[in-house]
Each structure stands twice: as structure tokens, then as C-alpha cells.
N, C-alpha and C positions, 0 to 999 in steps of 0.2 A: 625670588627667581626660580622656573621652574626647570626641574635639571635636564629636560632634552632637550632646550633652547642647543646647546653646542652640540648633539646628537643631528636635529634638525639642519643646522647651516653646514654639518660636514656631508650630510647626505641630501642635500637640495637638490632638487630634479633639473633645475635651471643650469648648474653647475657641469660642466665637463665630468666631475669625479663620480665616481659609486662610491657607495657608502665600506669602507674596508673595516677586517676582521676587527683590526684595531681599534677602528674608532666605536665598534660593540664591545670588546674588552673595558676600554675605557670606561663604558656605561656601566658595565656590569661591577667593574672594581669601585667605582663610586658610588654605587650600589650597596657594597659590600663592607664598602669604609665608614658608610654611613652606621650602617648593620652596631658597627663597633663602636658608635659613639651614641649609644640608646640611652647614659645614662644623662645627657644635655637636653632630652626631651621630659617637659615639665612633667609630673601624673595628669591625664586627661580631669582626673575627678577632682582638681585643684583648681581645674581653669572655670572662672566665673563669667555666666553673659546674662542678660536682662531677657534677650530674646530667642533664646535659641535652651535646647537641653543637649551636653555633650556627654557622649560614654564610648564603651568598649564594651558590646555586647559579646563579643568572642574576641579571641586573644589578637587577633587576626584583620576585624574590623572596624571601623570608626562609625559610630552612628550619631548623626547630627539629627534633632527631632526641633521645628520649627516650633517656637512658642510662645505664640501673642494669641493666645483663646479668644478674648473677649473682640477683636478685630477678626476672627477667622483668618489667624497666620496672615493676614494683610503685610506684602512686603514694603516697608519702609528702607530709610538710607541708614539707620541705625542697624536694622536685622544684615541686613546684607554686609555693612561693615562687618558684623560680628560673624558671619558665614564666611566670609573671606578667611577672616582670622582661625577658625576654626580649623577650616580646611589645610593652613599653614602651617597649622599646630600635627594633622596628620598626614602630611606630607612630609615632615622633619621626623614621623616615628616610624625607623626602619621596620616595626612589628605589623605594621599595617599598611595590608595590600589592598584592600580596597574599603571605599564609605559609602556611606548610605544613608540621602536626605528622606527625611518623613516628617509629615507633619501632626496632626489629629485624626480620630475617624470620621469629624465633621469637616475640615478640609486642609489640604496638604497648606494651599494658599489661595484663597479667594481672590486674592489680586491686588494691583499695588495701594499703598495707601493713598486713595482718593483726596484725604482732607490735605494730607502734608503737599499733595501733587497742585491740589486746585489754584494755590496765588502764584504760582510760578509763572514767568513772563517766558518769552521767546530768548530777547536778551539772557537773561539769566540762564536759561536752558542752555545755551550755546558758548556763556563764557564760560559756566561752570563744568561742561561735557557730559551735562546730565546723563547718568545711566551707566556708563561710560563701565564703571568699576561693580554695576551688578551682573557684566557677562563673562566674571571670571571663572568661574567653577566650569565652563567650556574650556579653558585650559589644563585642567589638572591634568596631571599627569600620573597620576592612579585613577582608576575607572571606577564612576562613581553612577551609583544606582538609584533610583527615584522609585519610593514607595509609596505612591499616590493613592489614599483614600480621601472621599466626600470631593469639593469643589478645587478645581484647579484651572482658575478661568484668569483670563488677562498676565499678566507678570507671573502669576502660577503655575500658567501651562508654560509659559516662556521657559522660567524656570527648569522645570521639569525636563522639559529638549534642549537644555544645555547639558543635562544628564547623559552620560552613556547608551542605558536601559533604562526604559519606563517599564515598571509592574504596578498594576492599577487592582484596586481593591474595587469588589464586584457592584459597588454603587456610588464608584467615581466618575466626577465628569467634567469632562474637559470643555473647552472657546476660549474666546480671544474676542470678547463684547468692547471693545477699546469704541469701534465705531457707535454704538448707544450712546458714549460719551462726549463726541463731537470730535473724536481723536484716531490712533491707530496703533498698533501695537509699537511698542520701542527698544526692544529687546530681545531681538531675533524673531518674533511672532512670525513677520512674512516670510522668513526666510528659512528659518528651519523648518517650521511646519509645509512647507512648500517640499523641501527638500523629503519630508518623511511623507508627506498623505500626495504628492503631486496637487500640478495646480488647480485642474476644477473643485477638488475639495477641499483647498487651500482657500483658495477664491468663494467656496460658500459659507465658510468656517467665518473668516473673518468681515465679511459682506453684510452678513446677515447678525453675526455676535451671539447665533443659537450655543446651548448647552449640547455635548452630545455624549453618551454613556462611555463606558468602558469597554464594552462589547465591542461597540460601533469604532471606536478607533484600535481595537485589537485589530477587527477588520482591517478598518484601512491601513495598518501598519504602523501607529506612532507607540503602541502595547504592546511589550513581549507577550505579556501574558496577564489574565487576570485571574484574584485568589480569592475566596471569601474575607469579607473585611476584617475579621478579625484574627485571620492568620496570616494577614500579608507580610506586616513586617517582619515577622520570625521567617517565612520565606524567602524573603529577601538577602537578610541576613546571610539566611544560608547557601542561595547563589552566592553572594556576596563571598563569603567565608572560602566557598570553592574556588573564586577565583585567585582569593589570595592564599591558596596553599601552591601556587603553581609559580616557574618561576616569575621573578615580579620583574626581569630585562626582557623577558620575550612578550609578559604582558603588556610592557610598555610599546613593543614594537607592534605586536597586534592595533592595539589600537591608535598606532600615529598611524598604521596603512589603511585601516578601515576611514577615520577622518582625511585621508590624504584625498580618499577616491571623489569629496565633494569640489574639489579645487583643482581636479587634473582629468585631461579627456583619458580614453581607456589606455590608449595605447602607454601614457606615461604613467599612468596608475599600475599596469600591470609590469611597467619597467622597473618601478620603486619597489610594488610589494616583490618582485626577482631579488634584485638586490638588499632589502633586508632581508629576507629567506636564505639568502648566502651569506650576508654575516654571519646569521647564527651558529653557522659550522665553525665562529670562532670563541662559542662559549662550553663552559664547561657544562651547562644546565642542558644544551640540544644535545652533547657526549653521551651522559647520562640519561636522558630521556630516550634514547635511541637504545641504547645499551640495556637498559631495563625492560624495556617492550622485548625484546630480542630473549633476555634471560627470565621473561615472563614473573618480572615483580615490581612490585612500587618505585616509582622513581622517586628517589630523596634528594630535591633541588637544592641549590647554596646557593643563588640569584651571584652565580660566577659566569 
């Protein structure tokens, strides 16, 4: 369960209430409670997967590195169980505030596993809610970064834009080929990537199933930024690392308001991000951060 579910339904736009001091206190002390029970969280370098590589590149961050080589990171129902898992594993470690998926320099994920995909029936598709549980990582609730070298096409680029930030390594290349196949994307293809490049390039992207660099979608906006391929993921990281040295209750609110704005027209979107921006006056981390710009030195957060 992820912890801003009760953050979310006390501050629902639908709802009569704004989101009060309290109900950010409450996040933040749970936050905090959590802080103090670090010794319930397993060693990262203990937990075993078939498909994935887990560590702690910095004290700070999680790094998941996708690992089926010989398929080109090809996502299966097994990778993606174990990517859940992972992900759960650093969301329960109060030390880390943000992760970071990557896969090879040849490709992050070439796309789903074709063979496992091809006997599946319709029936089957539908009783078992195919897919269903590989667009979790669009929930987390730590901001998770995607370090995209070589191919990231079908379920890989899906992937990827379930990511917070996309950083793409300078001979990465993204589509959404589903239709080559006789099929279409399943896994948010139409609809995030609509959401990030708008839709005539949404609509050629997946129309057509072309490859298209890193360049080109820094361009069009689905790329923060692209790095040389062999410094990306240490770049990464180190976004990464900066995010989580800041407080981790107002990182969370940053990014429920940024995702808020694809589900609310402006007027409620600029309601909601009002009202979290007024909780924050009821943390100790916006005290402190206000107070130290002022006394012209480092602000040392307690995620209070």
C-alpha cells in the first residue's frame, strides 16, 4: 500500500475539504516514523532476483538495472513481478528518496516478451487482467527516474513514461512498433505518450511503429535531457541523489500536484497545487527551508 493513498482522499478536489496543516503533519510524521524503523528493512545486497540487478549506488538512492541480456531486457510477467518487488523493497527504506530504472547500453527494454505474449487468447487476456500489475511503478510514491540507453520500443518506452523523468543516453531510441505486430500498445503507450509528445506525434509514433532517437524526443518533450551513453547512468544517479537529499513530504507533494494536472482542468489543478502549497506552512521542513534562504545557509531537512 502506498502511503499517500490517505494523503490523496483527505485532499480530493471532488471533496468539499482542502487539504489541512494536519493532514501534511500527519504525512510528514509517518514519514518520520518510518525514518526510525530502518532496521525492519532487509540489506538491498541480500535481496535475490533472476531478472533484475538491485543496489544503492549512493546512500540516498535505489538503483534497479533491468537484466535479461540475452532477450534485450525483453519485459516478461516474471521481470515485472520482480520490479514491483523491488520497488517495495525501496519504498519501505526511509534512506531512500529516490530510484532509478536502467537497463543495458544495448537496451533499457526492447519490449515485451513476444514468445510468452504470442499463445495468449482474448479470454485469457481478460479473465486474467493481463498487464494489469505492470503499470505499477506509475504509482510510486518516490520519483523514480528512467535511464534509458540503446532500444526502448513497445513495453520499454511504456515503461519508461510510467517513469517520472526520462534521461536518454545519446543513441537511445524510443516507438511503440505494437502495430507491426497486428496489435497496439497496452500499457499506457496511447495515452501517456499522447499526454507527453501531443497527439500528431502521438498518432505517427504509434501509426507507423518507426524508431525515433533521443534527440528527437528530447525535442518533442518525452527527454529531460540526453547524456553520452556511457555517463548516463552516473548522471542520473546524481539527479537522482539531489532529489533525495531535499525534503522527501514536499517531494511527495511536488509530484502528486504535477500528476494531479493530467486528470483536472486548470482551474482545479491550480486549486489543488493553492492548497498543497498551504499545507506546507504546516511542516517543519518549509520553517526551515524559508529560515535558511533568509540566514543565507544550507537547509538541513528532517522530512517533519
Amino acid at each position: 500500500m502506498f502511503a499517500l493513498n490517505a494523503l490523496r482522499t483527505a485532499i480530493r478536489v471532488q471533496s468539499a475539504l482542502s487539504p489541512s496543516a494536519a493532514a501534511i503533519r500527519a504525512l510528514s510524521t509517518a514519514t518520520a516514523a518510518s525514518a526510525g524503523s530502518s532496521a525492519a528493512v532487509p540489506d538491498v545486497s541480500k535481496l535475490s532476483f533472476n531478472t533484475l540487478l538491485v543496489s544503492k549506488p549512493t546512500a540516498n538512492v535505489g538503483l534497479v538495472t533491468l537484466n535479461r541480456p540475452k532477450a534485450l531486457n525483453a519485459l516478461c510477467d516474471d521481470l515485472m513481478s520482480e520490479l514491483n518487488t523491488a520497488l517495495e523493497h525501496f519504498h519501505a527504506d526511509p534512506t531512500v528518496g529516490a530510484i532509478v530504472i536502467t537497463g543495458s547500453e544495448r537496451a533499457f527494454a526492447a519490449g515485451a516478451d513476444i514468445k510468452e505474449m504470442q499463445p495468449l487468447t482474448y479470454s485469457k487476456c481478460v479473465n486474467t487482467n493481463f498487464l494489469a500489475h505492470w503499470t505499477r511503478v506509475a504509482e510510486s510514491r518516490k520519483p523514480i527516474l528512467a535511464a534509458v540507453n540503446g532500444f526502448a520500443l513497445g513495453g520499454g518506452c511504456e515503461l519508461a513514461m510510467m517513469c517520472d523523468i526520462i534521461y536518454a543516453g545519446e543513441k537511445a531510441q524510443f516507438g511503440q512498433p505494437e502495430i507491426l505486430l497486428g496489435t497496439i500498445p497496452g500499457a499506457g503507450g496511447t495515452q501517456r505518450l499522447t499526454q507527453a509528445v501531443g497527439k500528431s506525434k502521438a498518432m505517427e509514433i504509434v501509426l507507423t511503429g518507426d524508431k525515433y532517437s533521443a534527440q528527437e524526443m528530447e525535442r518533442a518533450g518525452l527527454v529531460a535531457r540526453v547524456y553520452p551513453v556511457e555517463t548516463l547512468v552516473e548522471e542520473v544517479v546524481k539527479k537522482a541523489s539531489k532529489i533525495a537529499s531535499l525534503s522527501k513530504p514536499v517531494v511527495q507533494l511536488c509530484k502528486e500536484a504535477v500528476n494531479a494536472s493530467y486528470e483536472m482542468t486548470l482551474k482545479e489543478g491550480t486549486h489543488f497545487e493553492r492548497r498543497l502549497f498551504h499545507s506546507t506552512f504546516g511542516l517543519k521542513d518549509r520553517a526551515e527551508g524559508m529560515t535558511a534562504f533568509v540566514e543565507k545557509r544550507g537547509a538541513k531537512f528532517t522530512d517533519e
